[in-house]
N, C-alpha and C positions, 0 to 999 in steps of 0.2 A: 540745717538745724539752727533753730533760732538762741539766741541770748536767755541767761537762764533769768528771772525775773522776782528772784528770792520767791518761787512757789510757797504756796504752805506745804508743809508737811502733812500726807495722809495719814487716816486712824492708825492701820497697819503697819505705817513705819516710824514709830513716836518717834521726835527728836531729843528726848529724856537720853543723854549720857547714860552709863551703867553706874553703879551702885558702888562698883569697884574706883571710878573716879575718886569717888569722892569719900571713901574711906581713911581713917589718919592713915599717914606713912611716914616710912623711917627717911628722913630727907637724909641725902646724899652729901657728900663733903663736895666742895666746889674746884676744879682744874683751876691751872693760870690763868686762863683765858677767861674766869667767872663764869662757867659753866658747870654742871652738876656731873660730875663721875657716876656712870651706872655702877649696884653693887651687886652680889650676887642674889640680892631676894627683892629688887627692886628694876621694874624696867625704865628705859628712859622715857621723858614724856615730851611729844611733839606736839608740841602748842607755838602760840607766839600771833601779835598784829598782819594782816594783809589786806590789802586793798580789793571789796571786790564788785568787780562790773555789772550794775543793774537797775532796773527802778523802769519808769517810762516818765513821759511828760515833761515836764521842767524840776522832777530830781534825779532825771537819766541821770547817771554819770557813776564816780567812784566812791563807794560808800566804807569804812576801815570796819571791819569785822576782827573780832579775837575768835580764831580758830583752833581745835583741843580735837586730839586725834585717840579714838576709842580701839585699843585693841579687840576687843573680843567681835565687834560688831564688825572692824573694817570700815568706819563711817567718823569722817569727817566734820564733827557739828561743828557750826559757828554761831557766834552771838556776838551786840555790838560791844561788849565793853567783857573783860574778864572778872568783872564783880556782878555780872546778872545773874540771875537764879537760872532765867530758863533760856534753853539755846533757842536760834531763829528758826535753823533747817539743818538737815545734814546732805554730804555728799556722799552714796555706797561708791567705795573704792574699789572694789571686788570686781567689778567691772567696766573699770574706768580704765582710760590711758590719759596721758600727759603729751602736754604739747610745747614746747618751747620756744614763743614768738621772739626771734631776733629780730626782725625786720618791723616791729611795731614801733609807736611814736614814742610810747614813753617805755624806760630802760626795767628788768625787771619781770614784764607782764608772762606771764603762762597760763593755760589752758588745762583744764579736767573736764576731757570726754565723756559721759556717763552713754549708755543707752539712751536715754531720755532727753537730755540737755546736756547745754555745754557752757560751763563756768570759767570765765576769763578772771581770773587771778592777778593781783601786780604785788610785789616785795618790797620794800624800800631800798635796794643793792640786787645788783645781780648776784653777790655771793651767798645774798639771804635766798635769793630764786629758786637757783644749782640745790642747795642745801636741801629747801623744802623737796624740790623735785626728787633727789637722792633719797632721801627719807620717805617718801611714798612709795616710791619703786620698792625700796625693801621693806615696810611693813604691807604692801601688797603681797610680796614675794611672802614674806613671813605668814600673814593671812590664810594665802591658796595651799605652803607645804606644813603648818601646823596640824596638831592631830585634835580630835573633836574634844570638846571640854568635857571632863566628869567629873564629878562631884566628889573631888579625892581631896585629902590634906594640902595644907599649900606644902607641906615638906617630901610627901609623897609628889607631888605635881610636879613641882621640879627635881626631882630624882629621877623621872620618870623618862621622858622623851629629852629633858632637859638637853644632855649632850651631841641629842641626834640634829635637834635640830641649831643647837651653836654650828654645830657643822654645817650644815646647811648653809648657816647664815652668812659663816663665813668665805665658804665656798662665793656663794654669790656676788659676796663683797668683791672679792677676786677678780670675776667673770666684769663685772663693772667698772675695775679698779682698769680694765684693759683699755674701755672705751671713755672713761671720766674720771680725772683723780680725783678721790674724796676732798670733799669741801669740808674747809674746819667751819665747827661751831659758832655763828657770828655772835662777837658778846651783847650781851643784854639785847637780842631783838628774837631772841627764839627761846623756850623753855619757861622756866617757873622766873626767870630775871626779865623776864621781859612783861609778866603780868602785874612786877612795880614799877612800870615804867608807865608815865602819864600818857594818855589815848590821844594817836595822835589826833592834829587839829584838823577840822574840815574847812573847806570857804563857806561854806552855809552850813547849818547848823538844822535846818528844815532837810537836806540833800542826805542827810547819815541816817534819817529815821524809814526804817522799811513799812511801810501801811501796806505790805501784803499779811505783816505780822504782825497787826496793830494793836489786839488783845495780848499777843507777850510782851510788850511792847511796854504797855500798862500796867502789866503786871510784875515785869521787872521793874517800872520804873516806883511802884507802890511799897517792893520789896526795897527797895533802898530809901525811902523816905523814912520806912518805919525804923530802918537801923539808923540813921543820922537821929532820928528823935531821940531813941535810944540811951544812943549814945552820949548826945547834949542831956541826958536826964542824968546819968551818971557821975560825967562829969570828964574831965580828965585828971586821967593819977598815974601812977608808973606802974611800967611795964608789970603783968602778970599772966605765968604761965596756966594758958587755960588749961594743959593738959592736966597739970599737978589739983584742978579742980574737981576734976569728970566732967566736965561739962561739954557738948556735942557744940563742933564750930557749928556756927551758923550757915546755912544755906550750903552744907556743903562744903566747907573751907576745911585746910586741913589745921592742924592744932598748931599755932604759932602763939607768939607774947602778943596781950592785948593791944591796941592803940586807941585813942581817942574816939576815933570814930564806928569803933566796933562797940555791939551792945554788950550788955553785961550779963543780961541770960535769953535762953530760949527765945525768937520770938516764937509768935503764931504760925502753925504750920499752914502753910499753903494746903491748897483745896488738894494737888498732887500728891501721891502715895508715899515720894522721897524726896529729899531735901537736891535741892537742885544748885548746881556753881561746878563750872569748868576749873575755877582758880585754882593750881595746881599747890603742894604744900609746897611754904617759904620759910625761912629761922627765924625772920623777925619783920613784920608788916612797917609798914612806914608809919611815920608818927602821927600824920593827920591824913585820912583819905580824902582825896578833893571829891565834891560834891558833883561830878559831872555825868550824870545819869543822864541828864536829858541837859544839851547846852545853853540853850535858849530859856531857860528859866534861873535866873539869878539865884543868889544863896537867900536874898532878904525874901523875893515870892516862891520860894522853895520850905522857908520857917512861917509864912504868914499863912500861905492859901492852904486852904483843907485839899487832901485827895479828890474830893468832890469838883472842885472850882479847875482842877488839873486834869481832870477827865472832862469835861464841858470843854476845857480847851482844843484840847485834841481833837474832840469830835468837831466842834465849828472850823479847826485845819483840816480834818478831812471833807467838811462838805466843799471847804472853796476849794480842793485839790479836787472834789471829784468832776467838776464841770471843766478844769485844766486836758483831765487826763480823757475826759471823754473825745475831746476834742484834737487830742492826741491820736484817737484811735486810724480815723483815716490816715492822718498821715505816716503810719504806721506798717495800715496797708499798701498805700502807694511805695515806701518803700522797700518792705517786702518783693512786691513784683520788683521793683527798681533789682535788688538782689539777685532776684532768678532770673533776671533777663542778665544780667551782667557775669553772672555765673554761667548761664549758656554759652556766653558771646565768648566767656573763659575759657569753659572746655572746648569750644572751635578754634580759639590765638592756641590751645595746647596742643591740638590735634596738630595745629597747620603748622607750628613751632618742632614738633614732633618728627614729620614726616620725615626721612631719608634722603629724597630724592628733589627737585623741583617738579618733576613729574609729577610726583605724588603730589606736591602743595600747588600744582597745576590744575589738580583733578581735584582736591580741595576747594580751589578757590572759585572753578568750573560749577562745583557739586551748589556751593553758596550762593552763584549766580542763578540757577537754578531753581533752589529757594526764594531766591527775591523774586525770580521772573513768578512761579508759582504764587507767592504771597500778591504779585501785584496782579495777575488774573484773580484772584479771590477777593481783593479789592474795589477790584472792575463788578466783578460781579453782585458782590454787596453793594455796591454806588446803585447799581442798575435796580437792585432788589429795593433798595430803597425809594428808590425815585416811581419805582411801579406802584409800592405799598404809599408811597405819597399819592400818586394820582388816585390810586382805587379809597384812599382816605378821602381826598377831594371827592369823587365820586357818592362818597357815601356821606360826605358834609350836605350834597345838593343834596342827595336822594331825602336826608335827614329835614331838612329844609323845605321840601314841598311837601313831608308828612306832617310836620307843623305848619304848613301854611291851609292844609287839606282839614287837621286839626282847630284849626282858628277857624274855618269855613264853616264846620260843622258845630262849632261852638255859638257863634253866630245865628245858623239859621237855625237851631233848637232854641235859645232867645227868645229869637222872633217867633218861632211858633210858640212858646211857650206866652209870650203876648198877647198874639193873636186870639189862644186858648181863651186868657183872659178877659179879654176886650169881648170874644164872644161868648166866656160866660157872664158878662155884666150883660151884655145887651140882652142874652137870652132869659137872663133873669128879668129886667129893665121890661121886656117882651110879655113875660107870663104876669107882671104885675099890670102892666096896662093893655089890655088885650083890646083896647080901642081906639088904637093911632092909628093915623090912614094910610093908605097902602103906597104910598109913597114912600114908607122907611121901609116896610119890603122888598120893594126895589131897590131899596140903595144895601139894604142887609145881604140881598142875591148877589148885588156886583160885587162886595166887598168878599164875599166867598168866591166870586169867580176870580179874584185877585190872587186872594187868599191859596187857590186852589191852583193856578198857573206859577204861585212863587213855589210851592211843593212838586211840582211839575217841573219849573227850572231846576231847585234842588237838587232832585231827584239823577236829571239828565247830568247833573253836575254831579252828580258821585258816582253815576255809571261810567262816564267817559275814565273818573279815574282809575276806579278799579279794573277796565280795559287799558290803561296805560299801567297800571300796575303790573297786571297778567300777562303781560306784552313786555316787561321789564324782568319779572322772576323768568318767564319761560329765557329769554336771551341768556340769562346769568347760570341758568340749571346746564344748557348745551353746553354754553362755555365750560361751566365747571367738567359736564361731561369730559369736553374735549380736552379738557386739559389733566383729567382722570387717565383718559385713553391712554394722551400722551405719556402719561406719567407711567403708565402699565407697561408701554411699550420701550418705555426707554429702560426699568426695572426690567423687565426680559430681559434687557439688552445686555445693561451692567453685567447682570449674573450669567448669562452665558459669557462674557468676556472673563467673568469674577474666574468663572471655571477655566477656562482657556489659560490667563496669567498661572492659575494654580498650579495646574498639569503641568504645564513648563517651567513654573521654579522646581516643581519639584522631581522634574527630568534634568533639570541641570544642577541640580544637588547632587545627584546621584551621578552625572558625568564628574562634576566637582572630587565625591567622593570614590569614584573610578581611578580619576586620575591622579589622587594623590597617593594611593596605595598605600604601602607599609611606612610613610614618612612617617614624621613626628606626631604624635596624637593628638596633639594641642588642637593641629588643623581639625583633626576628625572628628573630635569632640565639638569644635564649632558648627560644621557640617552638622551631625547628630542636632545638636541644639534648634539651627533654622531648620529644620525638617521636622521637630517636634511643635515649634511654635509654628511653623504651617499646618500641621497637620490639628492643632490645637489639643494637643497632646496634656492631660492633666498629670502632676507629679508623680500618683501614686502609681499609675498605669504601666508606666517602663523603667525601668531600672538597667544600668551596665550600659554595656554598650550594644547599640541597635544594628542589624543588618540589612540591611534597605533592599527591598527585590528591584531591580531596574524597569521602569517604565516606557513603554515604546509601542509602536502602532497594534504590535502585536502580543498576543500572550505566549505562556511555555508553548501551546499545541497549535498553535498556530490563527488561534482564531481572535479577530478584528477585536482589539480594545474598545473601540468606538465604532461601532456597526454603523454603516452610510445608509441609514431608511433612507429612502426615497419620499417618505411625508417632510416637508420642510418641520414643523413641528415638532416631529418626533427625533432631529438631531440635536438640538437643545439635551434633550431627554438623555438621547446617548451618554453626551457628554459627563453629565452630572455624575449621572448612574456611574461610568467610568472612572469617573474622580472620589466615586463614595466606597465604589469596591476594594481601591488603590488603599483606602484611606482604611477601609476592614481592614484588610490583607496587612498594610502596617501594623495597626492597634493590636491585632491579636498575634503580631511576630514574635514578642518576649513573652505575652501574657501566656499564649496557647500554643504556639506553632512550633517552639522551641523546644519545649516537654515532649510535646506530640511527637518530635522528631530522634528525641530521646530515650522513650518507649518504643519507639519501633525501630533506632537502630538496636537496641538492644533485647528485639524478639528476633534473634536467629532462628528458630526454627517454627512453625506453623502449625496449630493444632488447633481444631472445635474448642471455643473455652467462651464463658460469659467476657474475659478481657479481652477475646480476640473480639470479640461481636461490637464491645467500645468500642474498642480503636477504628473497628470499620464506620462506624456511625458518625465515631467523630471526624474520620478523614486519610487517607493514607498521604504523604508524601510523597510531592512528584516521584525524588529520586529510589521512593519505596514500591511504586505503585504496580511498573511493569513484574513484579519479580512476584506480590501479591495477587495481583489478578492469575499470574499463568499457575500460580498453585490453584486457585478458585477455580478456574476452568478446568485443571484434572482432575479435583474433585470431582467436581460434574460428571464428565464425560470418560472418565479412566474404563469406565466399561464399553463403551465404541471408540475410543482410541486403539489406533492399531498402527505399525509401523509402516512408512509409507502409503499410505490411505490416499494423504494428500497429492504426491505425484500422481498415485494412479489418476486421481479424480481429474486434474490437469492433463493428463496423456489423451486422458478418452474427450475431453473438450477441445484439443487440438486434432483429434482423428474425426470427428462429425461435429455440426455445428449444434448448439442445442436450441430449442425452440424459441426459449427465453432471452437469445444472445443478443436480439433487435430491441428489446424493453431495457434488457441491463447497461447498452450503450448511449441508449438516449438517458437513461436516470445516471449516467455518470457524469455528463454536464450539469446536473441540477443538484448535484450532491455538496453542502455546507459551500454555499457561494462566498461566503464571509471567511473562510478560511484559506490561507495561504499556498497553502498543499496541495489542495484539491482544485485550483484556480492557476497556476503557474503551471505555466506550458514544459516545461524544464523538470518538473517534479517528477519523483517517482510514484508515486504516490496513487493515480487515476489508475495505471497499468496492476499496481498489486490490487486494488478493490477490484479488478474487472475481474482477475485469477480466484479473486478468492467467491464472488458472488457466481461465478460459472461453476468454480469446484461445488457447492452447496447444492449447486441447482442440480447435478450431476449424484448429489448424497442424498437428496431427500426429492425424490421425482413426485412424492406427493404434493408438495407446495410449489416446488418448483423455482419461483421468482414471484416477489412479491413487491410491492411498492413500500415501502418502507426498513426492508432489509439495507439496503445501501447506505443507509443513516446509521445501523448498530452497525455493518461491518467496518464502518469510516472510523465510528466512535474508539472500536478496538485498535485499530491500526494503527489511531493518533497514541494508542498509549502504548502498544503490543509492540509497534514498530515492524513485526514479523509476521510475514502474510499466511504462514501456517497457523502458529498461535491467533491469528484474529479470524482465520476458518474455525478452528476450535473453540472459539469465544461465542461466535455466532452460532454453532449448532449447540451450544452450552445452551444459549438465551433461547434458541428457539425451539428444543427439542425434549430438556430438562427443565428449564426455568418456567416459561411461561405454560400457558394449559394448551392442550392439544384443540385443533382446528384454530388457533388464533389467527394464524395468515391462510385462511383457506376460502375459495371461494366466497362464502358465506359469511366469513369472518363472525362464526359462530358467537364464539370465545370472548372478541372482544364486544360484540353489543352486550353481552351479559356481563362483563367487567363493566361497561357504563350504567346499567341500570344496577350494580351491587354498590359502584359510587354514590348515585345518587338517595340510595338507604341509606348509606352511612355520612354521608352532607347530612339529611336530614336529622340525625339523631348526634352527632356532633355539632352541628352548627345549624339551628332550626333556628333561629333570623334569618339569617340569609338565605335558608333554603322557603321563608314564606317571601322574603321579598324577590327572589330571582321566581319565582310563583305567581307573586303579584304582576306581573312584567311580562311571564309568559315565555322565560327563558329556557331555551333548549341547553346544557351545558353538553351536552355529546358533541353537539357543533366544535368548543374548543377542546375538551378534553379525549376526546377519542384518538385524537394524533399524542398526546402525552402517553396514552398508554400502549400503542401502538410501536411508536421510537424508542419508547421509556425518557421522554423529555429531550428527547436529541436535539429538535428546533425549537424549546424554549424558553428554555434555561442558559444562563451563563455558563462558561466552561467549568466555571471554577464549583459552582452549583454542582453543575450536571455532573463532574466527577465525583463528588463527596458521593451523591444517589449513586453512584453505578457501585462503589466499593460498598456498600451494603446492600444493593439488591443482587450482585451475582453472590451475596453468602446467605442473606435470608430468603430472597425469592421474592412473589411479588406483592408481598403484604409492602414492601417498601413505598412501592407504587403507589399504592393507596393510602400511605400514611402520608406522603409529600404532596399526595396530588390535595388533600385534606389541607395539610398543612400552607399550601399555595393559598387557598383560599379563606383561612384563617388570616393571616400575615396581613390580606390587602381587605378584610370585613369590612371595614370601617369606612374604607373608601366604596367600597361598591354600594355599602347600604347607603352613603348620600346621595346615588345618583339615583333618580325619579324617572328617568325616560330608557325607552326600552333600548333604542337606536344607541341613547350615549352608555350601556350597559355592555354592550355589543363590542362596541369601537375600544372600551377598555378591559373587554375581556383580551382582545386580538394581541396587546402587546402588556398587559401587566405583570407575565411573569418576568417580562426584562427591566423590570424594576426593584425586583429584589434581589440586594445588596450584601445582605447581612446573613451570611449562610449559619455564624453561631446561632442566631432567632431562628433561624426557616426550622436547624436540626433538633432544636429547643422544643419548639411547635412540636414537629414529627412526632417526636420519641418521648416526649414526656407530656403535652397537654392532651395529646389523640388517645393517652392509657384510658383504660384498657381497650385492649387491641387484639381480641383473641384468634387464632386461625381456626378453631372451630367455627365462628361466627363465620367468618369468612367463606368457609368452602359449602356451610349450610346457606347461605345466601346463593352464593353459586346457582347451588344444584336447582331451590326452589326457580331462579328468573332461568336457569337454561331450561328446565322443563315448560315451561312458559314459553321461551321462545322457541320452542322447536313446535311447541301444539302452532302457535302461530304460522310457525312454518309451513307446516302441514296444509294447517289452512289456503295459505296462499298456495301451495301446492296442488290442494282441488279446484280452488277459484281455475287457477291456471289453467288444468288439465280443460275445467270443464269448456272456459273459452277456446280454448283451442280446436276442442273437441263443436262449439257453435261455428267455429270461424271456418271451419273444415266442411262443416256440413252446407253452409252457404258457399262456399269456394263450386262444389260441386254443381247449383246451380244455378250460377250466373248469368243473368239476360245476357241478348247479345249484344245490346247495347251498352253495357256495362264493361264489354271486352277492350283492352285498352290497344292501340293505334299498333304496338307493337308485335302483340299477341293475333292482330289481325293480317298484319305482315306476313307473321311467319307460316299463320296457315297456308298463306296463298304460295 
């Protein structure tokens, strides 16, 4: 915070004293000491001389200010002399501190803090310092516990709070009386006896004038010329009391006996709406007021020059001051920085001053070493950056150089043709007047074109070679630039997968950090909390209280890989990211949403059909809600084929005979969520309960039997069910109730007809994309027939896939199709810019592990896919299943009838057609 620099004063905060200043008052009797006794209808007044720190250029320094303290405002105005009309500026005290420099050069100086700047203060005595500073402290104090002003009596006004806050005041007194004994009154340098006391002296007389305030400046000094004329027109004669006249002090003065140098009536009122003067009221003015408004002008050119001749002056001092101060300016800034580097260097000697240990000012002085070794690689590296940008300057000085030589070439031989031109239209003129010269100038006209025509010929050859030295010079610079585009790409990969690597790891060891410190002191955890918001770049309004951070590690709650190991080298970058952005949801929405969420559903005990229960499903269960919500959803479903012990039997009879399906279920139990920890450790339980539970199904439902995609929902259940009954039960939920009948059947009736009711409703929810996957020739059953098939098992994140599954076992499978819509809403934007079918392809295969942001995906779903009606739904249906079953049929005759040719030829085949082994076996 810099030096304050006697600003002006803004419109909205006039520097005008109040009105109450400068009203008569009942002047006070005086103590021992020549100070004024407060009475009871009169407050004290804090005024009096201080020195105070400002200016720039060669009137830096200390300028004497009379400063006059405004009860009602809290604000501190000063001006230079206590006979001006108008103040310079003020200081709001209200939110100010104080500062008390012992350790400064000269004895005295203090400090007022404001928000804005900061005014260095000096006193003539320390005990004048202590004083002022006491007296600020409690008309501060007084300021903030006074009550609002109203417009009552002054007899009312102080009858009123009057004794609440004596109390106050003098409580306070008290409270300070512990830390500071009051300082006595210093005589004649503070109050109304200090504003007869001649101003003190300055060493220059240029150094006291503020020309940031140059018009009050003038117009205080105009205000006192007119009263010394005045005054010399009257005359001098004795003392009379103005009051016994009526007449209103001048400028604000309160009503004392005349003197010499006070006018005799009114002047002119200032352009101002009130009569302006800090001078507080005194018994009796001094007998002659010195003339020293402005010190540099004498008494004799103060009676001789017009106000006019005294403003010319001022302004020709401030033009030579302004080419001073401009000039000032730099060095101003240089010391500026001087300051903040020195204030850095500050807070480092406090740190390392600070530290506890040597260790610590080891690790200090290490950390500093550190900095320097940094600052001088960036050093290094700027020398190098220059010396390149020097050579490629060089470079382009030559370059610059043969286009003006190239330049001058062509300037030249346009010249000379331009010559030439003329020379042969003289001749040709010269030609057509005498058309009977012999033909010897002929001949010499032919050679002089064949000259003529071999220098446009050299020309020529001359400007083609350059512009191939040219072509030959941009192509070099465009590779270059190329290659060092590449480089530049590839090292930008580089940083930001590293960017992501450093991230993930601070903010795994924030959270060991904040592991380990447990229920300590908060202080630390509140730090913690802090580096984890500014990494995660957390805005203010977003979290509030205190944060609980989920721990981040290779793996999530259910086991599956934070950072999936693709096997595309490209696509772990991707992981990464994606990892780092879900980390970074799952934070953000920890206070905002997940908190509530978790507080609406501990406190739904009990489980019933409701539009709030259908929220809450939409929005998300709770891990530690989820198992206990699903196993209601699935006895919804299935409460009518639940029966007690079902499941053992189902298990008994798969251990008495093998089932058909037991060879398909063993090999799909290695392939089952390879990315998952459960189902990948040798040691788990995990492969063993899937195997019981897809035998027991196979054993309940002999229609389907075993399917290639069941192993995925039965996993799904298990990671959350935990209980290989309950995720039997889960699975014949999905497959029996939930979804539509033939879905896992040979034919997979069901689900080709859920892809073509998808691709109705792409079309009429998002018709771009469904012309540009059109344009392109895109099959989407290719990706999409496994999302409806799993219900998103392989491709969706965990955290995704679970929010889907707690709304589709309660709605069914309009869910499906609201997500599967909403997948493809999410990445539009992306998909409509790619133009090639191949690169359309390659980001359908991994796009859904891109999205992050499960508030947007549910956003999408359930509020841009409206309306969503399941009548639509099941009338789409019926129309494409009838459709494909004519199709069926179709191919059902094709079939037959082939078979039916392939038969009728089987029977008579040459014998030459008989194959080697068929002739074998006849013999």
């Amino acid at each position: 915070m810099e030096k304050d620099p006697e600003c002006t004063p803004s419109p909205s905060e006039s520097t005008q004293p109040p009105s109450s200043a400068r009203e008569p008052e009942v002047v006070p009797p005086e103590d021992s000491e020549g100070c004024a006794q407060p009475l009871d209808t009169v407050p004290k007044k804090l005024c009096g001389y201080l020195s105070k720190f400002g200016g720039k250029g060669p009137i830096k320094g200390w300028k004497c200010r009379w400063f006059f303290y405004d009860e009602k405002k809290c604000h501190l105005y000063y001006s230079r002399t206590a006979q001006d009309a108008n103040p310079l500026d003020s200081i709001d005290l209200s939110s100010a501190v104080f500062d008390c420099k012992v350790d400064a050069e000269d004895e005295g100086t203090f400090e007022v803090k404001t928000p804005n700047r900061v005014i260095t203060l000096k006193a003539a005595t320390k005990q004048v310092m202590l004083y002022w500073l006491q007296q600020l402290q409690m008309k501060r104090w007084e300021f903030h516990n006074s009550p609002p002003a109203l417009p009552v009596t002054p007899a009312a006004g102080l009858s009123g709070n009057g004794p609440t806050l004596h109390l106050k005041l003098e409580q306070e007194e008290t409270e300070l009386e512990e830390f500071l004994c009051p300082v006595k009154t210093p005589v004649g340098l503070v109050g109304a006896a200090a504003a007869l006391q001649p101003v003190p002296a300055m060493p220059s007389a240029l150094q006291n004038i503020s020309l940031k305030h140059l018009g009050t400046e003038i117009q205080n000094t105009m205000h006192n010329i007119r009263g010394n004329k005045q005054a010399q027109a009257i005359g001098h004669g004795p003392l009379v009391e103005e009051s016994s006249q009526g007449v209103e002090p001048q400028g604000g003065e309160q009503p004392s006996t005349s003197d010499p140098s006070a006018p005799g009536k009114e002047p002119e009122e200032s352009p101002k709406a009130t009569p302006r003067s800090s001078l507080p009221s005194s018994p009796i003015q001094k007998p002659k007021r010195q003339s020293n408004t402005f010190p540099f002008f004498s008494d004799g050119l103060a009676r001789s020059r017009t106000a006019q001749e005294k403003v010319a002056a001022l302004e020709q001092q401030v033009l030579m001051l302004t080419e001073e101060l401009k000039s000032q300016k730099e060095l101003v800034i240089i010391l500026h920085k001087a300051l903040e580097a020195a204030q850095q260097e500050k807070r480092a000697s406090s740190t390392y001053l600070a530290a506890a240990e040597d260790k610590d000012r080891l690790e200090l002085v290490r950390h500093k070493v550190r900095q320097i070794a940094e600052l001088n690689q960036r050093v290094e590296t700027l020398e190098q950056d220059r010396e390149r940008l020097v050579h490629e300057a060089g470079l382009l000085g030559q370059q610059v150089q043969e286009l003006q030589q190239h330049v001058q070439l062509l300037m030249d031989k346009n010249q000379a043709k331009q010559q030439v031109i003329c020379k042969l239209s003289q001749k040709l003129t010269e030609d057509l007047a005498q058309p009977e010269q012999p033909a010897n100038g002929d001949f010499l006209s032919q050679q002089e074109r064949i000259e003529h025509l071999k220098d446009d010929m050299e020309a020529y050859r001359t400007q083609n070679r350059f512009l191939n030295s040219e072509i030959h010079q941009v192509t070099k610079i465009w590779r270059k630039v190329a290659e060092k585009e590449k480089a530049l790409l590839t090292k930008c990969a580089y940083l930001q997968a590293r960017n992501c690597q450093v991230e993930s790891k601070y903010l795994a060891g924030l959270r060991r950090l904040q592991e380990a410190a447990g229920a300590e002191a908060g202080g630390f955890s509140e730090l913690l909390q802090q580096l984890v918001q500014e990494a995660l770049q957390w805005e203010a309004g977003e979290a509030s209280g205190s944060v609980e951070l989920r721990p981040i590690s290779e793996y999530d709650d259910y086991g599956f890989l934070t950072v999936p190991d693709y096997e595309v080298e490209d696509l772990k970058l991707l992981a990464k990211i994606q990892a780092l952005e879900v980390c970074s949801h799952q934070l953000l929405a920890l206070e905002a949403v997940e908190r509530p969420l978790r507080e609406r559903w501990a406190a739904l005990t009990e489980l019933a059909p409701s539009a709030e229960l259908k929220q809450l499903l939409r929005a998300g269960v709770p891990r530690e809600h989820r198992p206990r919500v699903w196993r209601w959803l699935v006895h919804r479903r299935v409460r009518h084929l639940h029966s007690p012990g079902c499941y053992q039997e189902l298990l008994a009879r798969g251990r008495a005979c093998e089932h058909p399906a037991a060879r398909q279920i063993e090999l799909d139990l290695n392939r089952t969520f390879p990315t998952n920890k459960h189902f990948t450790c040798p040691t788990s339980s995990f492969p063993d309960k899937l195997r019981r539970v897809l035998l027991a199904f196979s054993w309940q439902n002999p229609t389907i039997g075993y399917c290639q995609g069941l192993n995925r929902l039965a996993a799904i259940a298990l990671l959350v069910l935990e209980d290989e009954e309950s995720a039997f039960w889960c699975l014949v939920a999905i497959v029996e109730t939930i979804l539509p009948a033939e879905y896992y059947s040979k034919t997979l009736t069901a689900s080709q007809v859920d892809q073509r009711v998808l691709r109705d409703l792409l079309s009429e929810k998002l018709p771009r994309l469904t012309a540009h996957l059109g344009q392109h020739h895109i099959d989407l059953s290719l990706i999409t027939f496994n999302w409806f098939l799993v219900v998103f098992a392989d491709s969706l994140i965990s955290d995704l896939l679970l929010r889907v599954w707690d709304a589709f076992l309660y709605e069914g499978t309009k869910v499906v199709f609201r997500y599967a819509l909403a997948i493809f809403k999410y990445n539009e934007e992306e998909i409509l810019r790619l133009q090639d079918s191949l690169e359309i392809y390659q980001y359908l295969r991994f796009f859904t592990k891109t999205i992050c942001d499960s508030r947007k995906l549910m956003s999408i779903a359930f509020n841009d896919m409206n309306p969503f009606p399941m009548k639509q739904l099941r009338q789409l249906r019926a129309i494409h299943r009838e459709r494909l079953e004519a199709e069926l049929r179709e191919l059902e005759v094709l079939k037959a009838e082939y078979l039916e040719r392939r038969a009728s030829r089987g029977r008579a085949v040459p014998e030459s057609c008989v194959s080697e082994d068929e002739g074998e076996g006849d013999g």
